[in-house]
Each structure stands twice: as structure tokens, then as C-alpha cells.
SEKE-329747 format. One line per 8 residues: number of its first residue (from 1); their letters; for each residue x, y, z negated of N, C-alpha, C. Coordinates in steps of 0.05 Angstrom, whole numbers. Atoms other than C-alpha are relative to their C-alpha. Layout:
SEKE-329747
NUM> a> X:Y:Z:X:Y:Z:X:Y:Z; ...
end
This chain:
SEKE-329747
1> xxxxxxxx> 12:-5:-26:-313:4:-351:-21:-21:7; 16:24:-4:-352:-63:-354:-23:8:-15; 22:9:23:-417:-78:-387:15:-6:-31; -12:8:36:-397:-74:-466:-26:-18:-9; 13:10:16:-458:-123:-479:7:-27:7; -9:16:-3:-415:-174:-450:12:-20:-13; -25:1:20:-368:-216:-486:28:11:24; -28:-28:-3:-296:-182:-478:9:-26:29
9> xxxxxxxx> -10:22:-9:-273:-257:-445:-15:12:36; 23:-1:-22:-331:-247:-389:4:23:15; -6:-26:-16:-310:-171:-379:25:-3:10; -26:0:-17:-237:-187:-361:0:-19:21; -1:22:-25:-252:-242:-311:-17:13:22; 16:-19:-19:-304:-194:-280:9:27:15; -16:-16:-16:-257:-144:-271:11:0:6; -23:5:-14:-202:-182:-248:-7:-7:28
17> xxxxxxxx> 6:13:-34:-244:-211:-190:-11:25:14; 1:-30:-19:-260:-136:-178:29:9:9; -27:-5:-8:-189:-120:-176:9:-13:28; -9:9:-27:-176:-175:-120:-19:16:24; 15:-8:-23:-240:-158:-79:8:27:6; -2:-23:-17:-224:-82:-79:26:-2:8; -31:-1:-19:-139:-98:-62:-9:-9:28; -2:22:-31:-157:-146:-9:-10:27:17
25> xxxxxxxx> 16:-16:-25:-195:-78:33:21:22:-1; -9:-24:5:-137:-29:19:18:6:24; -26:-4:-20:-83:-45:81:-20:-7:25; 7:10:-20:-126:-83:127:-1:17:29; 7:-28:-26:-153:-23:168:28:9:14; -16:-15:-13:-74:-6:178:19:-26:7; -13:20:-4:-53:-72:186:-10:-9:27; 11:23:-24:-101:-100:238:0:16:29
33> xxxxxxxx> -1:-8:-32:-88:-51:304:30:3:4; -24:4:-6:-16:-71:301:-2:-19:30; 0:23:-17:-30:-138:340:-7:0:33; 7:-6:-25:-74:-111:394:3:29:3; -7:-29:-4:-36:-46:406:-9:2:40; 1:3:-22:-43:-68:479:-23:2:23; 19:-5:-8:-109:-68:488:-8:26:-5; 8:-25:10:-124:-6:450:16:26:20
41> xxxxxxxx> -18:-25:-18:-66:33:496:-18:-10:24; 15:6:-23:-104:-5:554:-25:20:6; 27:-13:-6:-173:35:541:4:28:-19; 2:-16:8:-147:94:505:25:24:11; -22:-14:-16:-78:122:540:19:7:-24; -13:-3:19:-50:127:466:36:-11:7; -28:5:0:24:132:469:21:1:-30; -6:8:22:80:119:417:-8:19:-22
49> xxxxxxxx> 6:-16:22:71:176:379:-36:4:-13; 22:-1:18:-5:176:378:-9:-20:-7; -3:25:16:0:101:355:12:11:-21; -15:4:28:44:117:305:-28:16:-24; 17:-3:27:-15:162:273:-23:-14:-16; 18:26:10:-57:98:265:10:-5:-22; -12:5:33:-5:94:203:7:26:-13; -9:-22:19:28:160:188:-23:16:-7
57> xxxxxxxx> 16:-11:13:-44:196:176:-20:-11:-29; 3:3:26:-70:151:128:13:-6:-14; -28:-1:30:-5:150:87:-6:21:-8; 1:-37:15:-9:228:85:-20:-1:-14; 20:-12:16:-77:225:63:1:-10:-25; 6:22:22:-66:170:14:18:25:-25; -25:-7:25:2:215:-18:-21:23:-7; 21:-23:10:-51:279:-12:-21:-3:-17
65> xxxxxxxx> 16:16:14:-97:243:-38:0:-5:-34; -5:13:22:-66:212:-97:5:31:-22; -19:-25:29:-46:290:-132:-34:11:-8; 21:-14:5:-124:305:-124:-18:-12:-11; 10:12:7:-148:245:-144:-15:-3:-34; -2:0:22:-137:246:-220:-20:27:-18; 18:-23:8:-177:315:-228:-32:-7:12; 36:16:-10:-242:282:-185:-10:-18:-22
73> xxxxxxxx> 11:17:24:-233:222:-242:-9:17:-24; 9:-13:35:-239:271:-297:-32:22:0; 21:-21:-9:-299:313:-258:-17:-12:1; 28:25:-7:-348:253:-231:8:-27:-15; 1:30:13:-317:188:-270:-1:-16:21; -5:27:-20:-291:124:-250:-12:-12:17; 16:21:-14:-348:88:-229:-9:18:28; 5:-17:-17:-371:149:-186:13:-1:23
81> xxxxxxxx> -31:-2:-8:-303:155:-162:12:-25:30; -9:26:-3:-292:87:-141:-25:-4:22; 21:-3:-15:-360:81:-110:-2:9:23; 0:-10:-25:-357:133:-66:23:3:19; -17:8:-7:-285:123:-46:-6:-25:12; 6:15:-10:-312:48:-30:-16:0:32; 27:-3:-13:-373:76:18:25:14:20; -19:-11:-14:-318:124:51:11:-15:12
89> xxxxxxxx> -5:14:-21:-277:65:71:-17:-16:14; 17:16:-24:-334:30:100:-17:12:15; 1:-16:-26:-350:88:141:19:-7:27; -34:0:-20:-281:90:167:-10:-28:11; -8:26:-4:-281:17:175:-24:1:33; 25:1:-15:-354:15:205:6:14:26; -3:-15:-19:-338:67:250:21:3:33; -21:6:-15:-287:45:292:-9:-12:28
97> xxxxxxxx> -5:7:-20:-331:11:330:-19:22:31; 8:-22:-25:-357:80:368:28:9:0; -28:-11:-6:-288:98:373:14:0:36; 5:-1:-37:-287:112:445:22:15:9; -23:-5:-7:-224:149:449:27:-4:-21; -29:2:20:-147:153:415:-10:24:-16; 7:-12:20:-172:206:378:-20:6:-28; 22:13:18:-233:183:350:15:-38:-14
105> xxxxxxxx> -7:26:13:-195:119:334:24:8:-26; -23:-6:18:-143:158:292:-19:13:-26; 14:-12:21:-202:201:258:-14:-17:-21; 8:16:15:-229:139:231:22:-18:-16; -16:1:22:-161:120:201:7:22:-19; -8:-18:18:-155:183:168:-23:-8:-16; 27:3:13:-229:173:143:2:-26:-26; -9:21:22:-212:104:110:27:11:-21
113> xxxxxxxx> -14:0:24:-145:129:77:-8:19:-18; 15:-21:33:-182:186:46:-14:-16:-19; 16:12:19:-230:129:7:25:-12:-11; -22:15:22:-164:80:-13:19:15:-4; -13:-18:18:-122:147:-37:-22:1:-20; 15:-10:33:-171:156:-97:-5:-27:1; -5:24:6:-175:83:-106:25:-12:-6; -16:12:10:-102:68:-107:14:28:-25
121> xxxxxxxx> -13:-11:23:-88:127:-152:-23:-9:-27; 15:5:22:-142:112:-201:6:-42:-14; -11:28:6:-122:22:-206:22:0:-18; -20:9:22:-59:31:-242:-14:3:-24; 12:-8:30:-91:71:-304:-22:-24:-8; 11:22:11:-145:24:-300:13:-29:-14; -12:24:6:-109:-34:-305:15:-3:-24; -8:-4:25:-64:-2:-364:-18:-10:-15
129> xxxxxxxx> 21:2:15:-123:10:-398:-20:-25:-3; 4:17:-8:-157:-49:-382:14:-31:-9; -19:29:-4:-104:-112:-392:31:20:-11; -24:-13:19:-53:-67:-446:23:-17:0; -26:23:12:-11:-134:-460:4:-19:30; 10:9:-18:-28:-154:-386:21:12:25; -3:-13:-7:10:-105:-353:15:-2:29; -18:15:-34:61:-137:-294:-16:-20:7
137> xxxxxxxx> 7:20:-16:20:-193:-287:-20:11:17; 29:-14:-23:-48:-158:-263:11:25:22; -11:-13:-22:-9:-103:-224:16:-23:15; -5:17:-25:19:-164:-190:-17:-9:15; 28:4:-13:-43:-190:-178:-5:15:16; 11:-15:-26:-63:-131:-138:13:9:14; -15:-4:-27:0:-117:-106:-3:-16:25; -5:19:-12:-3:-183:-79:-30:-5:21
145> xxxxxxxx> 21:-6:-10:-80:-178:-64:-3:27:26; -12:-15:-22:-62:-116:-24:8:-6:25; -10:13:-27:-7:-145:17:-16:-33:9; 13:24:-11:-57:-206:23:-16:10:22; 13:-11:-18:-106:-161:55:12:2:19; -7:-8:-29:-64:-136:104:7:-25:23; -6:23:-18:-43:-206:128:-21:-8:15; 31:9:-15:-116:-219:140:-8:14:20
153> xxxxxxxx> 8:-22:-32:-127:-156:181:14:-10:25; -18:1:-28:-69:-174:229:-5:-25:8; 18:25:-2:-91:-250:230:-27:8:19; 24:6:6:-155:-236:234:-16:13:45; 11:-19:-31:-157:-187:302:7:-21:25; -10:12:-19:-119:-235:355:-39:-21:3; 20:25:-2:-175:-291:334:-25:1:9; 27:-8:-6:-243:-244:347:10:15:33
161> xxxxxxxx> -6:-8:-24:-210:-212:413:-5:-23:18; 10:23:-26:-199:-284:444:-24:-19:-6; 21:2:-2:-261:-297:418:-24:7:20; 23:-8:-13:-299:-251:460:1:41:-10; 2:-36:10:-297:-182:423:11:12:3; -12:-11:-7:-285:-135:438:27:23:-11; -20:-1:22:-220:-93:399:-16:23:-21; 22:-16:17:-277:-37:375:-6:-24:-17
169> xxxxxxxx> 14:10:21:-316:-92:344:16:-22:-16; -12:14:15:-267:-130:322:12:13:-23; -17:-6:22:-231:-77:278:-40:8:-15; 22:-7:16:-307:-50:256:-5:-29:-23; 10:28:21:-313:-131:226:7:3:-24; -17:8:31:-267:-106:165:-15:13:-15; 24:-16:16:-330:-69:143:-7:-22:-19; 9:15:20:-354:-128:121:2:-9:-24
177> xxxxxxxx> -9:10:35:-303:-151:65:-5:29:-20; 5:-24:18:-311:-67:42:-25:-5:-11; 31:0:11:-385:-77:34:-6:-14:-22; 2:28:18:-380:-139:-7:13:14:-26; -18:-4:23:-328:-104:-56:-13:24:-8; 15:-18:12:-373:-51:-59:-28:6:-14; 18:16:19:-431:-83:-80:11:-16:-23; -12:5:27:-385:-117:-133:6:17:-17
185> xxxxxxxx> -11:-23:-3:-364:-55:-147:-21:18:-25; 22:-21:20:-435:-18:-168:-14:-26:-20; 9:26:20:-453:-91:-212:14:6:-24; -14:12:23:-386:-96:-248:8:40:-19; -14:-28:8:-366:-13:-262:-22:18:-22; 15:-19:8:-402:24:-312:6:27:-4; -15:-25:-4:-406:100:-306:6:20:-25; -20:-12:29:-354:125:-360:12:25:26
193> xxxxxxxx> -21:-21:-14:-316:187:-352:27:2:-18; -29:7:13:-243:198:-371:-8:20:-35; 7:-19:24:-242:229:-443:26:16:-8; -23:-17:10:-201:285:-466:9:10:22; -8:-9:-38:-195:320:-388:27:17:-14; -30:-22:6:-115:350:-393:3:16:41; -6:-8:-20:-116:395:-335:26:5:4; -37:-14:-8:-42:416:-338:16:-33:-1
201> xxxxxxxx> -25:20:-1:-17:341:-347:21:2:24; -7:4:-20:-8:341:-272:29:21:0; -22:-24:-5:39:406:-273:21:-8:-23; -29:4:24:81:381:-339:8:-26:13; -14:20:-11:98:314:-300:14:2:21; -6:-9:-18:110:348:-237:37:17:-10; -22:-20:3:161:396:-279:27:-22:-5; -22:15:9:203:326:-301:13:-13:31
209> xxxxxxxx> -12:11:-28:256:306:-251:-9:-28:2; 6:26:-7:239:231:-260:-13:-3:12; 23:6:-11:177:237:-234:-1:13:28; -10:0:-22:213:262:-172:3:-21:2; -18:22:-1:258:206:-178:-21:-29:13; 21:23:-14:202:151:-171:-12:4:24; 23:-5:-20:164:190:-120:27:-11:35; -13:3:-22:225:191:-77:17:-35:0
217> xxxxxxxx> -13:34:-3:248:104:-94:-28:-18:22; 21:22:-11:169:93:-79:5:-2:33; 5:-15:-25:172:136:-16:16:-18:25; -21:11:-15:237:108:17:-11:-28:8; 5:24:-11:217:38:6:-25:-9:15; 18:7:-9:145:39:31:9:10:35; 1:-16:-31:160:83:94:15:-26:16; 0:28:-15:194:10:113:-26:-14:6
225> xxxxxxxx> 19:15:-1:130:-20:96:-16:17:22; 8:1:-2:99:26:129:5:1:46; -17:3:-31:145:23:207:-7:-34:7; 4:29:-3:137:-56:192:-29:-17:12; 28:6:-7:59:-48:201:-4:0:29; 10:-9:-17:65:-7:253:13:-9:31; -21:0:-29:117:-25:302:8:-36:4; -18:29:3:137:-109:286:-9:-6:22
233> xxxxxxxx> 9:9:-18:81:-135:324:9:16:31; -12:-6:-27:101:-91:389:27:0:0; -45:10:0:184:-100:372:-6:-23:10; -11:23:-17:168:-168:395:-20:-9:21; 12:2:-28:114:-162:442:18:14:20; -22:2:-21:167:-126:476:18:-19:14; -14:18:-8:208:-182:483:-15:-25:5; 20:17:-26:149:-222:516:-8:-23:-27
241> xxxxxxxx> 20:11:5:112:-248:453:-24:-5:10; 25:-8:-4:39:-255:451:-21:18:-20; 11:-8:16:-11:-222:414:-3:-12:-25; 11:14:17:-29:-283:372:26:-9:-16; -24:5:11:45:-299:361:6:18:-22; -13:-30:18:69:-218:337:-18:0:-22; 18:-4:18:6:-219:290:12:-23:-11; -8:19:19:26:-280:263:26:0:-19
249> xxxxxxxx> -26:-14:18:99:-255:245:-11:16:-12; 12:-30:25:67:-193:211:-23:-19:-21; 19:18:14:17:-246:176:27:-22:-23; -22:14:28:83:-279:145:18:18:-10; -12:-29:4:109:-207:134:-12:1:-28; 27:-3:16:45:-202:98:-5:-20:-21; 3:26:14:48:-272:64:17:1:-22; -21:4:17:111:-258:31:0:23:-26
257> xxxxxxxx> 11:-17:31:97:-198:2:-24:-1:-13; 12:-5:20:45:-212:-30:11:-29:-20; -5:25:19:74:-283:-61:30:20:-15; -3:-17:13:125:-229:-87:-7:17:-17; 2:-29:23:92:-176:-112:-21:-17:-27; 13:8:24:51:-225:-152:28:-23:-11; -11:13:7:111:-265:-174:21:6:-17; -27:-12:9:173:-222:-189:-16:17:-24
265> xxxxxxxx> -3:-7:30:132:-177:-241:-9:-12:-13; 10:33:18:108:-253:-274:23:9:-17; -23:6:13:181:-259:-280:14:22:-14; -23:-24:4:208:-188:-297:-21:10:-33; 12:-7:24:153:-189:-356:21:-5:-28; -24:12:35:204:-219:-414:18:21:-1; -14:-10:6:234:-159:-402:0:31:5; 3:-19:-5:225:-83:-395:22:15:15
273> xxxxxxxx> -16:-8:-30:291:-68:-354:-6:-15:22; 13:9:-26:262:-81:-283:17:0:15; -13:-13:-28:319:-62:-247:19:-25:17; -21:17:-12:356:-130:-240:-25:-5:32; 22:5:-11:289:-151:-203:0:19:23; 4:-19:-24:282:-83:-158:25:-10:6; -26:6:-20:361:-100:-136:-1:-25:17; 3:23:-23:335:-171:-115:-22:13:21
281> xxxxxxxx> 11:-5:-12:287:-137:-81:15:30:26; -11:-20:-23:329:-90:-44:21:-17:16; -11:13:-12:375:-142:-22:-6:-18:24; 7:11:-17:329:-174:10:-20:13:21; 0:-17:-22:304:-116:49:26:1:17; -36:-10:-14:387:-100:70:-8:-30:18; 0:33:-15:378:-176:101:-7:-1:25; 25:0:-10:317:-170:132:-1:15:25
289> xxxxxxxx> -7:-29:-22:327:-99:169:23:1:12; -22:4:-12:398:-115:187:-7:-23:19; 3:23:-26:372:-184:231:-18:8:13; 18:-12:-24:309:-141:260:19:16:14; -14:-25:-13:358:-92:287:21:-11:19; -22:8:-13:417:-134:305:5:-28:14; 5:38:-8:393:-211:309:-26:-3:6; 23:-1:1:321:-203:327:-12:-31:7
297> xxxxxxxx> 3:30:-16:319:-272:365:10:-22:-14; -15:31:11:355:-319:317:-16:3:-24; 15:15:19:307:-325:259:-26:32:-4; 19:-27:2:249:-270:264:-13:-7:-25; 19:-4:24:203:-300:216:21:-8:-35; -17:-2:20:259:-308:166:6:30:-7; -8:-43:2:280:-221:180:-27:0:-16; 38:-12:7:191:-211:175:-4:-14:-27
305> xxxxxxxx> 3:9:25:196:-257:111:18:11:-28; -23:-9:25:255:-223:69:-6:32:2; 8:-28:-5:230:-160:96:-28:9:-19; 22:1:20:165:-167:68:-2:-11:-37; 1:12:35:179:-210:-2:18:28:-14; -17:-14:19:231:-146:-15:-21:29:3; 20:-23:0:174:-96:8:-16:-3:-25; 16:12:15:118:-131:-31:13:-3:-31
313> xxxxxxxx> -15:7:29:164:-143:-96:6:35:-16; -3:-28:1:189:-71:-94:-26:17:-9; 20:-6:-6:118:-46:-82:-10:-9:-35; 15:-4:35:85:-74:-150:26:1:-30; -21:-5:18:151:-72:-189:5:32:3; -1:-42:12:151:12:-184:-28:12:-20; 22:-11:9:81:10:-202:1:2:-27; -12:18:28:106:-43:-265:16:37:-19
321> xxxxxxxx> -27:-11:12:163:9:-278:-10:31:-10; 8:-23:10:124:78:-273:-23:1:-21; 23:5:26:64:48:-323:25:-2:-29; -13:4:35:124:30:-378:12:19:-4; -10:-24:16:148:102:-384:-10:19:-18; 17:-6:22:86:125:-419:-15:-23:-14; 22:29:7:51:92:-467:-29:8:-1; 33:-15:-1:-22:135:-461:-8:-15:32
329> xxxxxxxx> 9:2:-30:-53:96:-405:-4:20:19; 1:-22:-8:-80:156:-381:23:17:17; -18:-17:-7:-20:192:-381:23:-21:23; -32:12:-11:28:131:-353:-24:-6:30; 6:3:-26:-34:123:-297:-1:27:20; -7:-23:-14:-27:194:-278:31:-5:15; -34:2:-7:48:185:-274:2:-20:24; -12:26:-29:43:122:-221:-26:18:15
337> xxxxxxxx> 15:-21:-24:-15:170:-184:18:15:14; -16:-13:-6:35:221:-174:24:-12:17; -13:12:-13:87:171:-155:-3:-16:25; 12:10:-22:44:136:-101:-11:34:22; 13:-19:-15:24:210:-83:23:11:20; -24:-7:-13:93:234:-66:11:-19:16; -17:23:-20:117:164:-40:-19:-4:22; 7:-1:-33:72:164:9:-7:19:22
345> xxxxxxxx> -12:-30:-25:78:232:42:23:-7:10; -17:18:-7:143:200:47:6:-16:25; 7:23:-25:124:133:83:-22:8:12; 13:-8:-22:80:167:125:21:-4:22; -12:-7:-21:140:191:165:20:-13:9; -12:20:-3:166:124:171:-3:-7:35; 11:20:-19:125:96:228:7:25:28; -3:-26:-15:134:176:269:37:0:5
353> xxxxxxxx> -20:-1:-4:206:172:258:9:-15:17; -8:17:-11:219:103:287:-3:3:27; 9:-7:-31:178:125:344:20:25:16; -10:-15:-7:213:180:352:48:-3:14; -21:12:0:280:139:349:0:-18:24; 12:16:-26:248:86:411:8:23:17; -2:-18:-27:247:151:451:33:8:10; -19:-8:-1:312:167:440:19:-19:12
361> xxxxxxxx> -27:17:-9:350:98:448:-9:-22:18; 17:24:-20:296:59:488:-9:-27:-20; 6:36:19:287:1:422:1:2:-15; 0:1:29:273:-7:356:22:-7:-15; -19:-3:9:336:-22:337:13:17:-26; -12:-27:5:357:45:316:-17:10:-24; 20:8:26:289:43:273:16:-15:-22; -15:14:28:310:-10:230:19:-5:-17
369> xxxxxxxx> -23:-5:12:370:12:217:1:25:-17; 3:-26:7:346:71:199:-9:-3:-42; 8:9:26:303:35:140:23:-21:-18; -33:15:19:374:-8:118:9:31:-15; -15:-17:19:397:57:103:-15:14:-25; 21:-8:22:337:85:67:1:-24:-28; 2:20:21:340:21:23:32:-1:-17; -24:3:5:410:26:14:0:33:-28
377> xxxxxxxx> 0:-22:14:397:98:-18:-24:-11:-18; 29:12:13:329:64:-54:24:-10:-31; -14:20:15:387:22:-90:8:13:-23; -19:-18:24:428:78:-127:-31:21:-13; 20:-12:17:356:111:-146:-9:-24:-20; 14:20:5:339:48:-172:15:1:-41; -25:-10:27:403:63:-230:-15:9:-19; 13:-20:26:358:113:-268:-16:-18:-18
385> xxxxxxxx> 17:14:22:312:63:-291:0:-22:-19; -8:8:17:340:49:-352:-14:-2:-21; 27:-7:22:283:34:-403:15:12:-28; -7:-10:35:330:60:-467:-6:28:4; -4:-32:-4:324:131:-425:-31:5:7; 26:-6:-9:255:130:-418:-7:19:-9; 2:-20:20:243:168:-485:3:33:12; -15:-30:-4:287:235:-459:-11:-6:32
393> xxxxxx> 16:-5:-20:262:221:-385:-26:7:-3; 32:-4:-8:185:221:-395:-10:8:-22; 13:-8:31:183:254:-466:-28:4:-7; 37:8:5:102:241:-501:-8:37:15; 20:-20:-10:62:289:-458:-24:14:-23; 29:-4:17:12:302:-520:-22:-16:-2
end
């Protein structure tokens, strides 16, 4: 995908610092109108449910996204691909700051997750392909780059509000890091197209139950990640934070998973069963979601920190887990497309549910208990992934 008149050394350092610049723009947009939900309900009348689609529409688009994605790579090519997926989110981004009602503020989150669905389904394969002997460490890298982004979005909004800005131009500012990664972007990508187009892969991976199986471990555990975006910062502005405070818990939410997701598949490399690793990582969700729900006041940024390192760990350890069941890049980056496509139709209806749970019992509570149990069921999917059964699970596609 690089310049081949490079040396090889020169092309993997150029596309690793593409890798960070395009993670860092992938959450931000759904990270950064957590903090100032307050202002935004102030000048828009948005209530819980049409907050919540500030998250559950660009999940849907991302899972819709991700099944249509893989036939666009094989039609226009990566660089194309990637490109115009880049320009898309910095519409979205850009756009936010004519966003003059709750509905124009939601249309421009849908707008952005349509560009980072064909960007996060197309990164795993690259990265296979790309860094072969590489494989947990660089998907940590960009898990962690990811949940880095998002920390920055929710950071980033408190600091330009009591600045002066207004919350339009403050979320429009995250244009800027897209633009940057997208000028890196048309430098470092050259335009290849996939070779050997398999139109039916999609439908023979679809037909294997595993590839349920992952869609529904990714699904469960993001739809935490994705209630945690949407609802932390107001769970404790309820209880008479501040803006600059709740952003700052979701900023160590945000801190942890990503010193996770780049850490745990470091360590889970010496070994191709992943699963001891996903169980530390579910344990320290059960922790996390049991003290937001029941202890909210006796150690928050300890809950927002075990909550996140078991999000974030989880998060690039499925990616780890669905790349080692094929060995055709291609074919094993289809397979984690599919699995990010289904898991996040999923965690879409994370952030809708909880809301829908508030109405019912007056408090998030009832939410986070909701995601203990989802993780609790995450745990016994987690069983299947037994690398000796990979063979008879994901038999060679051709």
C-alpha cells in the first residue's frame, strides 16, 4: 500500500504513523458531546432518547457499514476507499458547526460513522497483510490509538467551551486532526486494489456459526463501551459534577483502555490461546459495572478505570482473536469486518437501552447492571475460542 521504491524499513514506520493518525479520529466525534450534553440539551431540546442517537446511529452505521465495506474495497481499492471515507469524516466533523438543531446534530453523527465504518472494516486486513509476524502488537497499537482518541475528544470539549466557544465550534475543531490524517493519508497510500475479488466469501463466513459467535462476544462487550460514552459523563453530572470533572472521568475511562488494548495483546502474543487474557478482561468489566451501579461515590475513577482497561483490552483482543482463525489476510480481514459489522448493530442498542432503563427507574443504575450481565454472558462466549478448534470452526475458505 506504500511507495515500493522505498526501503521496506521506511514503509513500515510510515504506515504505522498512518495507523496512529487515522485511530486517533475514529471515537472522538462520539466521545466529545458526552461532556457538554448540557449545553447541547440547553440550545437544542434533545432529550434522553435523542441523545442517545449521538451514539446508537453511528454504531448502526459503522455494523452496516462494515458488511458493505469489503465489496467497495474490492470495486474502488484501498487507497480510494480510505480516502474518501477520510473526507466523509471531515464533513461530518466539519459540519457540526451549522448544526443548528438536535437533528442536524445527529445527521452529522451518522455522516461521520458512515466514513469510520469502511475504515474500521478495512485496518484489520491491512494490518494482517501489512505486519504478518506483527500481528497483536500493531492491532494494539490502534486499539489503543482509538481509545486514545476518544479521551482527547471528551478532554478536549470542556477546555474550548470555557474558553469562549461555542459547543458548535468546539465539536467542528475535531476536523482538524481528520484533515491532517488525511493528508497523511493521500502521501503515504498507494492506489492498489484487492486481488482475486471473492464475491461469495461474505455469504460462506456468514453460513459458519463462529462467525456469529464473535459478532455476538464483540457486540455485547462494546454496547458497554458504547453506554460508557454516552451516559458516564451525565451519571455523574447528575450527582452535581461539573462538566470539566465528568469529562475527565471518561478521559481516564479513555486512558485505560487504551494502555490496555495496547498492552494485553503485547502480552497475549507468546501465545495463540487469548482467552486467559479476554477473562482478565471481563473481570474487570464485572468490577467496574458492579461499583457504577451500586458504589458510584466511593471510587468512580477506579469503576471508569477497570471499566475501560476491560473495554479497551477486550476491544483489540477480539480483533487479535478473529485475525488468527484465518490465515489469508484477506480472508481473516473479512472475518474481523463481519465481526465489527454485527458487533456493532449490537452496541448500538447499548446507549437506547440504558436510556430507556433511566425512564423506567429514574437512574442509571439499572443500566449498568444491565452491561454486568451482558459481560457475564460475553464470558461463556469467550469458551469457544479455543485455537486447537479453529481448523473445524473457520475451515480454509479457498
Amino acid at each position: 500500500m506504500a511507495d515500493t521504491t522505498q526501503p521496506r524499513s521506511a514503509r513500515d514506520w510510515a504506515m504505522l504513523g498512518l495507523v496512529v493518525l487515522v485511530a486517533l479520529n475514529l471515537r472522538p466525534f462520539i466521545a466529545a458531546p458526552a461532556p457538554i450534553l448540557n449545553e447541547i440539551v440547553a440550545d437544542t431540546g434533545l432529550g434522553l432518547g435523542g441523545l442517545s442517537l449521538l451514539t446508537l446511529l453511528p454504531m448502526f452505521l459503522m455494523g452496516v457499514g462494515a458488511f458493505i465495506a469489503p465489496g467497495l474495497q474490492l470495486r474502488i481499492g484501498t487507497r480510494r476507499g480510505l480516502l474518501a471515507a477520510l473526507a466523509i469524516l471531515l464533513a461530518g466533523s466539519a459540519l457540526r458547526f451549522y448544526a443548528g438543531s438536535g437533528v442536524a446534530l445527529i445527521a452529522t453523527a451518522g455522516l461521520c460513522g458512515i466514513g469510520v465504518a469502511f475504515i474500521q472494516a478495512a485496518f484489520p486486513g491491512i494490518i494482517k497483510a501489512r505486519f504478518p509476524t506483527s500481528v497483536p502488537v500493531v492491532t494494539g497499537l490502534y486499539s489503543a490509538m482509538i481509545m486514545a482518541g476518544g479521551a482527547f475528544g471528551a478532554r478536549l470539549m470542556p477546555v474550548l467551551t470555557h474558553a469562549g466557544y461555542s459547543w458548535r465550534m468546539a465539536l467542528a475543531w475535531l476536523a482538524v486532526p481528520v484533515a491532517i490524517a488525511l493528508a497523511a493519508a493521500w502521501s503515504i497510500l498507494s492506489d492498489t486494489k484487492a486481488s482475486r475479488p471473492d464475491g461469495t466469501l461474505t455469504r460462506r463466513l456468514l453460513a459458519r456459526p463462529r462467525t456469529w459467535v464473535l459478532m455476538a462476544a464483540f457486540g455485547l462487550v462494546n454496547a458497554g463501551y458504547s453506554s460508557m460514552i454516552a451516559w458516564l459523563a451525565p451519571y455523574y453530572q447528575a450527582q452535581g459534577w461539573t462538566s470539566a470533572d465528568s469529562s475527565g472521568l471518561v478521559a481516564v475511562m479513555a486512558a485505560c483502555q487504551a494502555v490496555a488494548a495496547l498492552s494485553l495483546p503485547t502480552l497475549a502474543r507468546g501465545n495463540i490461546d487469548r482467552r486467559r487474557w479476554l477473562w482478565l478482561t471481563i473481570a474487570f468489566q464485572l468490577i467496574g459495572f458492579f461499583g457504577l451501579a451500586n458504589l458510584p461515590g466511593a471510587a468512580p475513577a477506579v469503576w471508569a478505570g477497570l471499566c475501560g482497561a476491560g473495554l479497551g483490552g477486550s476491544f483489540s483482543l477480539a480483533i487479535v482473536t478473529a485475525l488468527d482463525h484465518l490465515p489469508r489476510p484477506e480472508q481473516a480481514g473479512a472475518l474481523a469486518a463481519l465481526m465489527q459489522g454485527g458487533g456493532f448493530l449490537i452496541a448500538a442498542l447499548g446507549p437506547y437501552a440504558v436510556a430507556l432503563l433511566h425512564d423506567g427507574t429514574g437512574g442509571f443504575a439499572a443500566g449498568w447492571m444491565l452491561h454486568f450481565g451482558c459481560v457475564l454472558v460475553t464470558a461463556l462466549l469467550y469458551l469457544r475460542f479455543d485455537p486447537r478448534r479453529y481448523p473445524v470452526a473457520m475451515p480454509s475458505t479457498g
